[in-house]
C-alpha positions as CSV (number, residue, x, y, z in Angstrom):
1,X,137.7,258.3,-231.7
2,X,138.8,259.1,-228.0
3,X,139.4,256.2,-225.9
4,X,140.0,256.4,-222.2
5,X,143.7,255.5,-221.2
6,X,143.1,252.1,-220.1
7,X,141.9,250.9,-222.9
8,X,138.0,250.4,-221.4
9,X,135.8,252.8,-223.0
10,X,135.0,255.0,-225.8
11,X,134.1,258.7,-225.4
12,X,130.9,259.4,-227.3
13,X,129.5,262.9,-227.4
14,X,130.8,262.7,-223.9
15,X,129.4,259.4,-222.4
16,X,131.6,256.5,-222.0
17,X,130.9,253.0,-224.3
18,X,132.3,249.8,-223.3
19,X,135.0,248.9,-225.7
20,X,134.9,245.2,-227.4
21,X,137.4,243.1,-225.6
22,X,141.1,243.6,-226.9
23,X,142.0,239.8,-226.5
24,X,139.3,238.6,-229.2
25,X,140.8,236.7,-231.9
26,X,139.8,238.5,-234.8
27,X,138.3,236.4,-236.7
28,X,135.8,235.8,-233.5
29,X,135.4,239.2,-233.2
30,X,134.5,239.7,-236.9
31,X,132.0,237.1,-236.8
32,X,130.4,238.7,-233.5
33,X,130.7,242.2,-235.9
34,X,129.0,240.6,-238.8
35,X,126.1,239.2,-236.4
36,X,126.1,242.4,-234.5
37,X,125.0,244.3,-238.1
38,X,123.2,241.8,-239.4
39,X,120.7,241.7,-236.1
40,X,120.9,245.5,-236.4
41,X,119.1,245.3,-240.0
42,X,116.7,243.0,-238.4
43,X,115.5,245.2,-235.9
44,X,115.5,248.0,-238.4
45,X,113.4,245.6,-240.8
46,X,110.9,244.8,-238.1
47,X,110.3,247.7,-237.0
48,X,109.3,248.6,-240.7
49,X,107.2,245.9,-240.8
50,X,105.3,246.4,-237.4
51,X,106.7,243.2,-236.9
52,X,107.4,243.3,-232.7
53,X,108.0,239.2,-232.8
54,X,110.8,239.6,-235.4
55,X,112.2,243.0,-233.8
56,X,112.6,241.2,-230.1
57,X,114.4,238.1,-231.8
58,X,116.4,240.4,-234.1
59,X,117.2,242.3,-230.4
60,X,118.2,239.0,-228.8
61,X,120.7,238.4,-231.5
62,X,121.8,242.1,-231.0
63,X,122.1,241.5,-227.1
64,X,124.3,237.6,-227.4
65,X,126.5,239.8,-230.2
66,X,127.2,242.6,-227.9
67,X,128.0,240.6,-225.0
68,X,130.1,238.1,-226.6
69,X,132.8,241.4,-228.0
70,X,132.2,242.2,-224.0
71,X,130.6,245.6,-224.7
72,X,127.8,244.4,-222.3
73,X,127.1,241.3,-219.4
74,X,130.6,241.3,-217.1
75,X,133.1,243.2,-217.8
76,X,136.5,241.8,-219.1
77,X,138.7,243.5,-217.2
78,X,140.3,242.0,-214.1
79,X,141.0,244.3,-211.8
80,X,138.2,244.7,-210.1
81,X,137.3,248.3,-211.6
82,X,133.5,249.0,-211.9
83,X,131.6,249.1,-215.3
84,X,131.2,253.0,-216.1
85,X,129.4,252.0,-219.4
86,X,127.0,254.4,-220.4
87,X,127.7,257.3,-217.3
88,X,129.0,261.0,-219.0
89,X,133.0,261.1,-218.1
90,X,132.9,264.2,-216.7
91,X,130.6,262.3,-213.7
92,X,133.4,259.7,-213.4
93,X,136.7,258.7,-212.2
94,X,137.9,260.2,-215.9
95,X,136.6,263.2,-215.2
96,X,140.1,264.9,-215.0
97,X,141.0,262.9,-218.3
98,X,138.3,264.1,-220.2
99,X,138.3,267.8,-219.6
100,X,142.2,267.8,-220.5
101,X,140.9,265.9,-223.4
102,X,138.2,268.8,-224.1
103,X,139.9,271.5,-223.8
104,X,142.7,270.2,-226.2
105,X,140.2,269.8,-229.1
């Protein structure tokens, strides 16, 4: 897994995910893991079922999960940096970062 030097995101097939905040106890953060999954099911059951009540509950739980580990709503950093979730790193300030990162794979 290739994680930006800061500590912020994730590199996924080039995109940059939020990471889950790093001052989480971690039992809180396995509880928010274990909802996180369990909501993930739901969703995945619901939409089996043609069930779009259960899948936007099961989608609610998804969203409180994510933004409690801080991979979503306001960032946990404190330095005033901008959220970069979800924008390809070569069309950020890691742009430099990632194609050192690249071209030593």
């Amino acid at each position: 897994m290739l994680e930006t030097p800061d500590g912020r995101y994730i590199v996924v097939r080039g995109r940059l995910w939020r990471r889950a905040r790093p001052d989480l106890a971690s039992d809180v953060r396995d509880g928010l893991v274990h909802d996180l999954m369990d909501a993930r099911r739901a969703v995945k059951a619901g939409r089996k079922a043609n069930d779009g009540d259960a899948v936007a509950r099961a989608r609610a739980v998804v969203e409180r999960a994510k933004q409690g580990l801080g991979e979503r709503g306001p960032v946990w950093w404190t330095d005033g940096a901008p959220d970069l979730n979800r924008r390809m790193a070569r069309n950020t300030p890691y742009a430099d970062w990632y194609a050192e990162q690249s071209e030593d794979a």
